[in-house]
C-alpha positions as CSV (number, residue, x, y, z in Angstrom):
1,X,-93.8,-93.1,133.8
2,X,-93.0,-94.7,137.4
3,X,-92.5,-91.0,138.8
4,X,-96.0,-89.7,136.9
5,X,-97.3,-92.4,139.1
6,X,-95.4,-91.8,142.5
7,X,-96.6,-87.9,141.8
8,X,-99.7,-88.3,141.6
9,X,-100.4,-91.2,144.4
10,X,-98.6,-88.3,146.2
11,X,-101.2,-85.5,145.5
12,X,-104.0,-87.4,145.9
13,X,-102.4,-88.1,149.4
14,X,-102.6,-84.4,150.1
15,X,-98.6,-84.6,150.8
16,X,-95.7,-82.1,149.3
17,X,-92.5,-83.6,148.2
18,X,-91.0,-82.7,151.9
19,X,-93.7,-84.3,153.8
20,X,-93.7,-87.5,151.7
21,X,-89.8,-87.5,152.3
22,X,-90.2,-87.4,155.6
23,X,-92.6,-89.9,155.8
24,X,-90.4,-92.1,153.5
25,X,-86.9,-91.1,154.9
26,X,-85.5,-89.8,152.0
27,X,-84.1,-86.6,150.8
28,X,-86.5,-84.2,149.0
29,X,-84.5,-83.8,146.0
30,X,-84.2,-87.5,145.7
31,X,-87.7,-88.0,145.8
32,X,-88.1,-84.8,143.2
33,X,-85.5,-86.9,140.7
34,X,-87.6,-89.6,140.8
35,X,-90.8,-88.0,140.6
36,X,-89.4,-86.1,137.2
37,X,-87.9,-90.0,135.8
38,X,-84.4,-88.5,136.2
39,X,-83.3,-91.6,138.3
40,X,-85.1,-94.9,139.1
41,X,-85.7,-96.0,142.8
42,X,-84.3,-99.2,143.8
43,X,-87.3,-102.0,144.7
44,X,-86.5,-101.2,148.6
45,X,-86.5,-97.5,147.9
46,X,-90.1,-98.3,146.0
47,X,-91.6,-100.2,149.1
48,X,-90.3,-97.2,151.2
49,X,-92.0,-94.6,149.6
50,X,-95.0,-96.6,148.9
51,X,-95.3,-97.7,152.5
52,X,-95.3,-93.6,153.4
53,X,-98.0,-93.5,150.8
54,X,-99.8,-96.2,151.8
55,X,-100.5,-98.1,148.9
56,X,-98.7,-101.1,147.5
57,X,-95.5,-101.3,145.1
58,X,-97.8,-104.0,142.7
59,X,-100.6,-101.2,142.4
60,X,-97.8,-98.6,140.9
61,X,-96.2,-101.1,138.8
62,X,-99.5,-102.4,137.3
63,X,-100.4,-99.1,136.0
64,X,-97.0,-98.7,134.2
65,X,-96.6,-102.2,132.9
């Protein structure tokens, strides 16, 4: 759900997993669990990486709710 969406904001950004970590400050594999719903991102760790993808937290959660 949530990491379907953070995967595919990502693609569309043209970015691999290591760039996007970068970007975001996170650890690869972090970013990896959570694009494959293995762990949930905390709200802070949600505005990180969507801040690095440059879209708004609201715009992923609407199209899960």
């Amino acid at each position: 759900m949530l990491g379907a969406e953070l995967k595919k904001e990502r693609t569309k950004a043209g970015l691999s997993q290591e760039a996007l970590a970068a970007r975001a400050q996170i650890d690869r594999t972090y970013l990896s669990e959570l694009e494959n719903d293995k762990k949930s991102p905390t709200l802070d760790m949600l505005f990180r990486i969507c801040n690095a993808l440059g879209i708004k937290a609201s715009t992923v959660v609407r199209r899960i709710e």
